[in-house]
C-alpha positions, 0 to 999 in steps of 0.5 A: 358933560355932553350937550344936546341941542333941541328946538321946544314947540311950547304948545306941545305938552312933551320934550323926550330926551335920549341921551344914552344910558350909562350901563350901571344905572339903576331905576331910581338913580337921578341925572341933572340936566342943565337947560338954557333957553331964548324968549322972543325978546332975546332973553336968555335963561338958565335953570337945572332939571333932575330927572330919575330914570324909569323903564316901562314894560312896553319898550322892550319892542321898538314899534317900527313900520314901512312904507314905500315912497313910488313917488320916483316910480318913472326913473325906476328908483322906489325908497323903503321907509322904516320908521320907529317911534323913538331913535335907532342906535344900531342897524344891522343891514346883514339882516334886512332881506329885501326881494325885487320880484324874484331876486335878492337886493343885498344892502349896503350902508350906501343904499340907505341913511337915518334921517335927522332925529333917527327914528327913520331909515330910508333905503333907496332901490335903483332897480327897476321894479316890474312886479312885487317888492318883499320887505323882511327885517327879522327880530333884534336887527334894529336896536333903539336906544333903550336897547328895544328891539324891533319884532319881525317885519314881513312887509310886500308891495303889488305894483300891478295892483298899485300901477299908477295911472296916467291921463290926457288932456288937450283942447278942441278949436271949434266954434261950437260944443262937440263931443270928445271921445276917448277910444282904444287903439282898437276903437273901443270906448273908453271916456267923452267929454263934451266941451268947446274948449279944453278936455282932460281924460283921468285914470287911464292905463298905459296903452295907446288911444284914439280920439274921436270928436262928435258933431252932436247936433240934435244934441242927445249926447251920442252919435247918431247913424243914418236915418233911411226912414226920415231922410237924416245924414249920419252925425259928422265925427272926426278923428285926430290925426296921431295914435296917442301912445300913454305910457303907464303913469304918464301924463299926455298934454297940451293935444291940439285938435282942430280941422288941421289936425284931423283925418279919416277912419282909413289913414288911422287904420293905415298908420296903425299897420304902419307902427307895427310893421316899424315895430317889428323891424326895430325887434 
């Protein structure tokens, strides 16, 4: 006499019921299962059901796959997700081997929990991860509840292929459409805008960066250098005054360029050598 409580979406075409299966039953033997239900009007109805049990070949593996949530990559905390098609009735976590770069992480039953239906383990990593995560999970360690067992799973995660990717973005106070050029600490290009306004620079790796505003006046869309033969001046270009400094998957907002918050090539130059002097004192 035991009770199971479900919730029908009627416009799904199945219900699956796993109640466990006494040890003696045999294909063909039938079991009621007393139903009771609530329409919308509050109605309540009751109705019985026989049903027989029937095994298929195909449940002698439980299907599982993994998946990794990076989700919480910043605080250095990453979840393994196993998921199987129909619910777990044992894990044996002496058998899941999971590998942090080089080192092993033993599992315990507080690092990770089934989720409502248990068709889904979650196994929280508080470690930091700096390059590849190894998932084995050897045949037989998950018993679902037809007593199917799961095939052996061989699972990796590269970060450094997968690193996330931060972004920039700021707003210039001019009165007038200037180019906004994103460079490398070491003045190489790397992204322009052109905008009055607001910018935003994507898909950045971590790294320090240099913006560079342009004053394009003949509006060809570079900068333009002296001109000795006609007599025409460089285009004007300013530098924002502070080494913007991305951390890898980060994101950098709200930079605010406007004629109080520029300098020249040379005080960029001079705070860069400052940051590694300071650099290599804190070492």
């Amino acid at each position: 006499n035991q009770i199971y409580k479900t919730i029908i979406d009627f416009k799904s075409k199945d219900l699956n019921i796993y109640p466990p299966i006494p040890v003696d039953t045999t294909v063909g033997d039938t079991m009621k299962i007393e139903y009771s239900f609530t329409d919308s009007s509050l109605v309540k109805t009751k109705d019985t059901l026989e049903v027989y049990y029937k095994y298929k070949n195909d449940t002698i593996v439980l299907n599982t796959s993994i998946e990794l949530d990076v989700e919480n990559q910043r605080k250095g905390i990453r979840r393994v997700k196993i998921k199987t098609e129909t619910p777990i009735r044992e894990i044996k976590t002496e058998n899941i081997m999971i590998y942090r770069d080089n080192d092993s992480i033993n599992i315990s039953k507080s690092d990770y929990y089934l989720n409502s239906d248990s068709n889904q383990i979650i196994i929280t990593i508080k470690k930091l991860i700096k390059d590849t995560l190894k998932v084995k999970i050897p045949s037989t360690s998950l018993i679902g509840i037809h007593n199917d067992t799961n095939a052996t799973i061989n699972f990796r995660y590269d970060f450094q292929a997968n690193e996330e990717k931060g972004s920039i973005t700021g707003k210039i106070e001019w009165n007038k459409e200037m180019i906004v050029q994103l460079l490398s600490d070491n003045f190489e290009f790397v992204a322009s805008i052109i905008t009055d306004s607001d910018f935003m620079f994507t898909d950045l790796k971590g790294g320090n960066y240099i913006l560079r505003i342009l004053d394009d006046v003949n509006k060809n869309l570079k900068w333009d250098r002296n001109d000795y033969k006609t007599g025409t001046e460089a285009e004007k270009f300013y530098l924002y005054s502070e080494i913007i400094e991305l951390k890898q998957g980060w994101d950098v907002e709200n930079v605010l360029v406007n004629l109080s918050t520029i300098v020249d090539k040379l005080s960029i130059l001079e705070k860069k050598e400052k940051d590694k002097k300071d650099s290599k004192k804190s070492k």
